[in-house]
N, C-alpha and C positions, 0 to 999 in steps of 0.2 A: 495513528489512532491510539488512543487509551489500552493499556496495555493488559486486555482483557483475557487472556491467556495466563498471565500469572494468580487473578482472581480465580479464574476456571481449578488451576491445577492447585491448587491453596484449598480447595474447599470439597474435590472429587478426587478419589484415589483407587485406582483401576490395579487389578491383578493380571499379568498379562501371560494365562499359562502359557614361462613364457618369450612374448616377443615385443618389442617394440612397434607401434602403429605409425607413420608417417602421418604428420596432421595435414588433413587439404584446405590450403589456403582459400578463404570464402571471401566471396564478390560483394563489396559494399550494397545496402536499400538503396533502392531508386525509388523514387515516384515521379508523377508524369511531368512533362513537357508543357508546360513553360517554369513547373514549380521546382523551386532550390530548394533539397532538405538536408542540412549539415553542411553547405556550402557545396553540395554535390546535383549536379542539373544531369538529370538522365532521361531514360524512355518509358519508366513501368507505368502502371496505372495507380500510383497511390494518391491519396492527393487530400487534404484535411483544410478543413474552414478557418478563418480566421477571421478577429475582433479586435477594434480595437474602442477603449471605453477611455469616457473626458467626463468625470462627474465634479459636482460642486456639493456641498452635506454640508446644513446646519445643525448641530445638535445641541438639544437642551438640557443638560448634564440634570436636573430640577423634576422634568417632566420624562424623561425618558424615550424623548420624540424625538423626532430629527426629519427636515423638509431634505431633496434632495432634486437633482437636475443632472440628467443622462444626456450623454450624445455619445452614440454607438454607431462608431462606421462597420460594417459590416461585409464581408468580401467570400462570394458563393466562391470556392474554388470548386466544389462537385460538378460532374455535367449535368444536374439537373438543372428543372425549373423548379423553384420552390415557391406555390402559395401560399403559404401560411409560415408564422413562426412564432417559437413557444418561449414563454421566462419563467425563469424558476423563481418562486418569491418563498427562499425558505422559513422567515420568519413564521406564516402563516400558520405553521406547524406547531407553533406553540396556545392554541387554543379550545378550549374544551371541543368534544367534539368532533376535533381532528383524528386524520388516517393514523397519524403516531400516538394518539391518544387513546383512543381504541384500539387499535394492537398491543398497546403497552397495557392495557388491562384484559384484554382477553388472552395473550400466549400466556405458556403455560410458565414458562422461567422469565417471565419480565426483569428489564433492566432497573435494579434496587435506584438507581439513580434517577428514573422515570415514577415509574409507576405508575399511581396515579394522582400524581403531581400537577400535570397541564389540566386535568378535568376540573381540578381546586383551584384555577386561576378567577383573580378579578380581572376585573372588565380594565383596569389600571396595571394589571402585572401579565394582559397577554403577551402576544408577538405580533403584528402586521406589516406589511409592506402593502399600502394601496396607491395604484396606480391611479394617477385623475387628468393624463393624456401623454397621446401618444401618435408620433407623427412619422409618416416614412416619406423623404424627401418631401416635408412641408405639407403633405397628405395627410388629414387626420382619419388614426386608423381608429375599426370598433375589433374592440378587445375583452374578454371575460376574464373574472377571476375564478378559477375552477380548484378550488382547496390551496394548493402551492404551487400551483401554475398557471399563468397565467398564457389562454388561445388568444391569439390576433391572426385575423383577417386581412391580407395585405392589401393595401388600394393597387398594386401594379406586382405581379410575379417579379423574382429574381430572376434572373437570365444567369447562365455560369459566366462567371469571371464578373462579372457585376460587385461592383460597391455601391452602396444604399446608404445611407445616414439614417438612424431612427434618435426622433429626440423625444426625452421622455421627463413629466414634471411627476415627482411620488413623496409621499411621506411616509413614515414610519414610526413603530413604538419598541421597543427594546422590551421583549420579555423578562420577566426574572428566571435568572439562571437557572437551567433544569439538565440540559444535554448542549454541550458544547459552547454554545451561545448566550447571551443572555447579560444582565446588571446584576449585580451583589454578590456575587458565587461564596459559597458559603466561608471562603478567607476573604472576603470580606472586598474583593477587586470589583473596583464601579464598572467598569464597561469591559465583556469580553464579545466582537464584534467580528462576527466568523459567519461568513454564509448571510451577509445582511442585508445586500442588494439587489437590486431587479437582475439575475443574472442570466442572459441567453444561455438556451437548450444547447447542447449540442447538435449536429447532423454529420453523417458519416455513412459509410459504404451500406451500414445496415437502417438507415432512415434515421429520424428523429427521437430522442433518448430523452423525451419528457417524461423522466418518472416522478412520479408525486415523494415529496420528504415525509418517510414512516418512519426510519430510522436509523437508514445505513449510512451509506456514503456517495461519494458527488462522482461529477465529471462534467468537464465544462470543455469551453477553446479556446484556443490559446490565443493570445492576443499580446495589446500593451494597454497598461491602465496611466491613466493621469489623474488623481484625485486632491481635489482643492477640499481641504476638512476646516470648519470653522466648527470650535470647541473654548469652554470654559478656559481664561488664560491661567488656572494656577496646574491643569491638568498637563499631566506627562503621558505622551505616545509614544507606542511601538507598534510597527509589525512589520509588514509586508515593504519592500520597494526602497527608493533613496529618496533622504528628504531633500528637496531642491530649496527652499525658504521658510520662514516665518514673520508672521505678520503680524502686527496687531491689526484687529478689528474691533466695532466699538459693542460698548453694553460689556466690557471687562474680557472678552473674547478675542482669539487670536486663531489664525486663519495658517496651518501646515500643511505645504505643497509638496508632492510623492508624485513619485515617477513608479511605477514596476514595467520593462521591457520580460518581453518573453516567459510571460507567465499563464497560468489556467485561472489565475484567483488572487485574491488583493482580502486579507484580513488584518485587522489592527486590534489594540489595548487602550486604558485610560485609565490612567487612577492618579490625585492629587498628590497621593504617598508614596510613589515608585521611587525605587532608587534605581537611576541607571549606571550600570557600567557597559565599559569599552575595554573590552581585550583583543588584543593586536598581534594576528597570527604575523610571523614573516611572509611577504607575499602575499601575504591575503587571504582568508576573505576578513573581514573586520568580523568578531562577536559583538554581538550587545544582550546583557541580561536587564531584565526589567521583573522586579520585585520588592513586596511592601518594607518600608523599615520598620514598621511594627511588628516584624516574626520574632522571635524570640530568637536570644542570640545562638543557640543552637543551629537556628535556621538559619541566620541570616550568615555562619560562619560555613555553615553547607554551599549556601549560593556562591559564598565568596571561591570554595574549594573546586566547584561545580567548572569553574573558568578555564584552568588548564586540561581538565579531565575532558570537557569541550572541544577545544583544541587538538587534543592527542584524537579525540572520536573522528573530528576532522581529515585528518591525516591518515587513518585508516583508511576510511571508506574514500578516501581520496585515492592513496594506493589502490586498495582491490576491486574497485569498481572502475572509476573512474574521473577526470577535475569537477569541482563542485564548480558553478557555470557562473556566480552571480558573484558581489562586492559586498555582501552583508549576509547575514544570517544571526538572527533573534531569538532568544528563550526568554519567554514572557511569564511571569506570573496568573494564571486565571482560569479561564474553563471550569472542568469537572473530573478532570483527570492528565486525560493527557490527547493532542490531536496535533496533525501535521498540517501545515497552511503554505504559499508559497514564502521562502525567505525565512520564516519564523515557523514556531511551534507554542503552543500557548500550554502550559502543564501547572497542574496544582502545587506548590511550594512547599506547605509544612509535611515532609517525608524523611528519613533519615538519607544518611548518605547515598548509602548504594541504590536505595528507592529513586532518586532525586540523578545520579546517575543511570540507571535502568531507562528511566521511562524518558532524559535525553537521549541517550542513545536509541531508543527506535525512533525519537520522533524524527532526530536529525536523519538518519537513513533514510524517513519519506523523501527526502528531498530528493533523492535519486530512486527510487521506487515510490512516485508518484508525482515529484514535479518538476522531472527532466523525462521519467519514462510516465506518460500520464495517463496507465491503463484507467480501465472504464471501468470503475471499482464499483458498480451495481451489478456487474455480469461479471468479472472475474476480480471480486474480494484476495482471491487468493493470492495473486499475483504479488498486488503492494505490499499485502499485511504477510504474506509466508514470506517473500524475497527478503521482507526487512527483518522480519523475525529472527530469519536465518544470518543476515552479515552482524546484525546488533546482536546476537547473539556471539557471533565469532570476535566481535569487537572488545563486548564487556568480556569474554575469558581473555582475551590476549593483555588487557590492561586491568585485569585482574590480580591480585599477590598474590591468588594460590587459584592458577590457573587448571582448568581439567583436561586431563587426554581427550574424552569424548564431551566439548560440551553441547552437545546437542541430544544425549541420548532421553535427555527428560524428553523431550518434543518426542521422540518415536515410541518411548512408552505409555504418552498420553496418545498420540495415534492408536495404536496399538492397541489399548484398554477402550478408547471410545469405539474401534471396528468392532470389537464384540459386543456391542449392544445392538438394538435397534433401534435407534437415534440417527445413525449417522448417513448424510443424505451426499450425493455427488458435488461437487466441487464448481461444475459448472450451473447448479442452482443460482436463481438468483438471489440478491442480498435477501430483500424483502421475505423471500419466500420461503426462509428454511422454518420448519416445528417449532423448533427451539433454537435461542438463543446460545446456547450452549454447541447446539451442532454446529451454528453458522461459525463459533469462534476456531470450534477446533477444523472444521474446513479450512477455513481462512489463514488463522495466526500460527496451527499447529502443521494440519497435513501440507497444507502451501512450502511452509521451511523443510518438511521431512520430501517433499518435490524436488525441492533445488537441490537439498542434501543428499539425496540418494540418485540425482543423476551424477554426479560424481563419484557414485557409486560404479556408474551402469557405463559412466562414459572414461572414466579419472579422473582425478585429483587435479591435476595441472591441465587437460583439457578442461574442467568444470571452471577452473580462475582463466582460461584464456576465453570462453563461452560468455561468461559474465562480465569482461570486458568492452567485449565487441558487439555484444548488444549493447550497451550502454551506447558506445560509438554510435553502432549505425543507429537507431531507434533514438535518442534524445532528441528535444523537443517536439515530440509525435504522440499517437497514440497507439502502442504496441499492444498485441494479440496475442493468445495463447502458442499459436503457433509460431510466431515470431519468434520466441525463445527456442521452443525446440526445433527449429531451419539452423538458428544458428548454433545449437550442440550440433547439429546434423554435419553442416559448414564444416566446423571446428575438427570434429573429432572423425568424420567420412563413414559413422554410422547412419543406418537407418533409425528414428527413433520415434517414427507416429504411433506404434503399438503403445510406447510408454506415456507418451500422453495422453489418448484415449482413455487406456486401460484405469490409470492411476486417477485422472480428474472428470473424466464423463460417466463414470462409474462408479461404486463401491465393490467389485471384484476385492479381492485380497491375493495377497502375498502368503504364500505357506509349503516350502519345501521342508523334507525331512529324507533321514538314513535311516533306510527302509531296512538291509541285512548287509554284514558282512560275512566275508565266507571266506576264508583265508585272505588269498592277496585280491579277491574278487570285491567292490563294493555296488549295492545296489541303491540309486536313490530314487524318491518319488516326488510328483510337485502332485499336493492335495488341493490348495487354494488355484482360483481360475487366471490368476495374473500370469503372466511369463514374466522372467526374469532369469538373466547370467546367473551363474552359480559360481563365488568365490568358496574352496575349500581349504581345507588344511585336515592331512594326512599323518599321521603318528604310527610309526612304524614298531614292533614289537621290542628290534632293537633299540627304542628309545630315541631314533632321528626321525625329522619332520621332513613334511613335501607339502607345497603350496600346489596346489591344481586352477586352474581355470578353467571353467566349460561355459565356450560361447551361446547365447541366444540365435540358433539359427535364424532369426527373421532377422538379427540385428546387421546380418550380412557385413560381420566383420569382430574384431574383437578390441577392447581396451586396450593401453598400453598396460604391460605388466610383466613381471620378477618371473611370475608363475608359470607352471608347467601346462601346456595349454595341450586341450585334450579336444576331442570330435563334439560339435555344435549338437547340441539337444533342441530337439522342434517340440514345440508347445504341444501338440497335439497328442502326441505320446507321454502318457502318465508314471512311467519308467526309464530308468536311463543306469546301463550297469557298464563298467569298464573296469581293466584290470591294473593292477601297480607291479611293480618289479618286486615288490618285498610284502611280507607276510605284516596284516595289518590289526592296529592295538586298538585305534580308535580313528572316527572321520568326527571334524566339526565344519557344518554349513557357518559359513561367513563370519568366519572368527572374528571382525573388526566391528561388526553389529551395526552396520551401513543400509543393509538393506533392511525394510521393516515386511518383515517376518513375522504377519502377528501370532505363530507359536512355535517359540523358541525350544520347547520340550521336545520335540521332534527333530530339533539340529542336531543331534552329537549323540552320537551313540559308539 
């Protein structure tokens, strides 16, 4: 997604007054029986649906329409019966009128990119997808348009383990570009085609996830697409999948066949003017960059530079995460900013370097925090956007010329500065639903990174990259959960760790230890804020020498790997905790490496 957290902190500026652990080796995800996930067949109960989509699209590069023809097999892995089932039509959202229409002019920090834009549409520059039939296994079903959803009624329930065929005839009108999607985006790109077709609900453990398009973000099933695109022949495509052929077809038109295996989503590009390149990682995966040759050669010497910085971006998040799973991956010219898609990213062109590097780098990161791990970004935003926050953020310093010790402490001092307001809402909100636009980003893009970031805090450094590994492992191509992550720090490191995800993302509790007195070799501390949290210290002795201390979280029922002098477990409940040192003391500082966020750091060091 657009990388909204740098707008945020550009424009808001907050004042913010041992031993060795044995790691216990963690038992691969299961899900149930008869279902394979990562090549692995076990006995748990997990178990997620799957789709696979066969469309044909004519579009009229002229009129902005495009006819299209679905055949969607569809495969109930749940043990339910399902009667009913729902399609996201998210064009729809771009019409006066609309749920995104009206949020975007009644919240109180509206998106400047919105506004009120869609209310100002003609009747020629909305968005729709209308459906004009729809059949399940040759059945024709009755079906509603309900804002950007479309209910159907099914002629016969799914039974589990059922596959169905729904074949569906629709048209469509290509909005002008306003938020993500859309024709002419203000550099001037004909077609950015993101979120454009009839696309099935999800269903999973928690029921049906038909949320109406207001203005967040998706979640779909994972499937395989085959899409037949007949389009203008002087037009150049990108996106999403491999191209298998092209064709001419007549009236000047040419017909480009795409495959995408193992994906949640299928977006594409068009514009007459693209320049494409092809950069060739060793091994793979292919880059392709697609952008106007009209930018000004500033620009156009940025994209060309943009190629191997691509590349190295790759190889990072290749390393610390985990292998990127596909044979292509795309940076497109278009949109409104910047947004992740399967295989490609679609991001606005005319930026300066580092701009134009920034906003690849998170997008490429979606691709494994969101389309190999494919949380359910209406109910946990935080997940994709703070996970990716956090490694593109670790990426751009490391292939930076003047890399920083800590680059992440901007994110803990925007945390930090937005907990003392009253703004700031829990983490487990949903997208739709936060005040303000400003809370949802810093939930999302800021406290999510200062989440990951600071269990490495809580857990270590080298438990935190073996944790973020192995999720990646077990949970690729699924749809991982809050708790998911913290089972496998759990796994990884043999602490207990549900207080800290409770505490930190179903709440706004805070973080706020301080050094309450010292008394010769005596120190006494207090935790004022209601979070628990380990205590990293460092000790300065009058003589001028140092001691690192550790004081474990007694719930954590156990302690991090560390240097430090490890001292008797502090239980949350107790608002005091004094112990003594061998030598007469000059000063104490709470968490010298500024890891954990502490939103008041005046009370650390005394």
């Amino acid at each position: 997604m657009n990388r909204l957290i740098i707008a945020f902190l550009s424009v808001i500026t907050f004042s913010a007054c041992g031993t060795t652990k044995t790691v216990v080796p963690a038992s691969p995800k299961t899900p149930a029986p008869p279902y394979v996930l990562n090549g692995k067949s076990t006995s748990s109960s997990y178990w997620q649906q799957h789709v696979d989509y066969k469309m044909e699209i004519d579009m009229d590069v002229n009129t902005y329409q495009y006819k299209g023809k679905q055949t969607l097999v569809y495969t109930n892995n749940s043990p339910d019966v399902l009667n009913k089932v729902f399609y996201h039509l998210y064009f729809n959202a771009f019409q006066p009128g609309s749920e995104m229409d009206v949020r975007s002019r009644t919240i109180s920090d509206p998106d400047p990119r919105v506004g009120n834009r869609i209310s100002e549409l003609k009747p020629n520059e909305i968005g729709y997808i209308k459906v004009h039939s729809l059949k399940q296994n040759g059945a024709v079903l009755k079906h509603e348009t309900v804002g950007t959803v479309l209910e159907v009624d099914l002629a016969k329930p799914i039974q589990p383990g059922e596959k169905v065929t729904f074949d569906m005839i629709f048209d469509a009108q290509v909005p002008a570009q306003i938020r993500r999607s859309g024709r002419n985006n203000k550099e001037g790109v004909a077609l950015s085609m993101t979120q454009w077709y009839p696309k099935l609900a999800e269903y999973d453990i928690e029921g049906w996830h038909a949320d109406p398009y207001i203005g967040r973000e998706f979640h779909g099933v994972w499937g395989d697409f085959d899409i037949k695109l007949t389009i203008d022949e002087k037009y150049i495509v990108g996106g999403s999948g491999y191209l298998q052929s092209e064709s001419k077809a007549k009236n000047g038109k040419k017909t480009l066949h795409y495959i995408a295996p193992k994906v949640h989503d299928f977006s594409w590009a068009a514009d007459p003017d693209y320049i494409h390149d092809v950069y060739e990682i060793p091994n793979g995966p292919t880059l392709n960059f697609y952008y106007k040759k009209d930018l000004s050669k500033d620009y156009l010497d940025n994209w060309k530079k943009l190629q191997p910085k691509t590349a190295a971006l790759m190889k990072f998040f290749n390393e610390h995460i985990g292998p990127y799973p596909y044979k292509q991956y795309t940076v497109i010219q278009g949109g409104d900013g910047g947004m992740e898609y399967a295989m490609c990213t679609l991001i606005t062109g005319q930026r300066k370097f580092g701009s134009l590097v920034g906003v690849t780098a998170h997008e490429l990161a979606h691709s494994w925090f969101q389309f190999v791990l494919a949380f359910n970004e209406a109910k946990h935003a935080w997940m994709d956007e703070g996970f990716t926050t956090y490694i593109s953020t670790l990426a751009e310093n490391e292939l930076s010329n003047n890399p920083k010790d800590n680059p992440l402490s901007r994110l803990y001092s925007s945390y930090i500065g937005f907990a003392s307001t009253e703004l700031e809402q829990p983490m487990t909100t949903h997208s739709d639903r936060y005040a303000y636009n400003s809370a949802y980003s810093v939930a999302t893009y800021v406290k999510g990174a200062v989440f990951i970031a600071q269990l490495g805090y809580v857990i270590g450094e080298d438990n935190l990259d073996l944790t973020i590994k192995k999720f990646f492992d077990d949970y690729k191509f699924t749809h991982p959960k809050p708790l998911d992550i913290i089972r496998t720090a759990e796994l990884v490191s043999g602490l207990e760790l549900d207080w800290y995800l409770t505490d930190f993302t179903q709440t706004i509790n805070t973080i706020d230890y301080g050094v309450k007195s010292i008394e010769g070799n005596t120190i006494t501390l207090e935790r004022v804020g209601l979070m628990p949290m380990p205590i990293d210290l460092q000790v300065t002795y009058k003589d001028g020498s140092k001691e690192d201390f550790y004081i474990p979280l007694q719930m954590m029922r156990g302690e991090k790997p560390t240097s430090a002098t490890i001292i008797k477990d502090w239980a949350w409940a107790y608002p005091e905790y004094t112990f003594k040192t061998s030598k007469e003391v000059q000063s104490v500082q709470i968490d010298p490496t500024n890891m954990m966020a502490d939103v008041n750091k005046r009370n650390n060091k005394k």
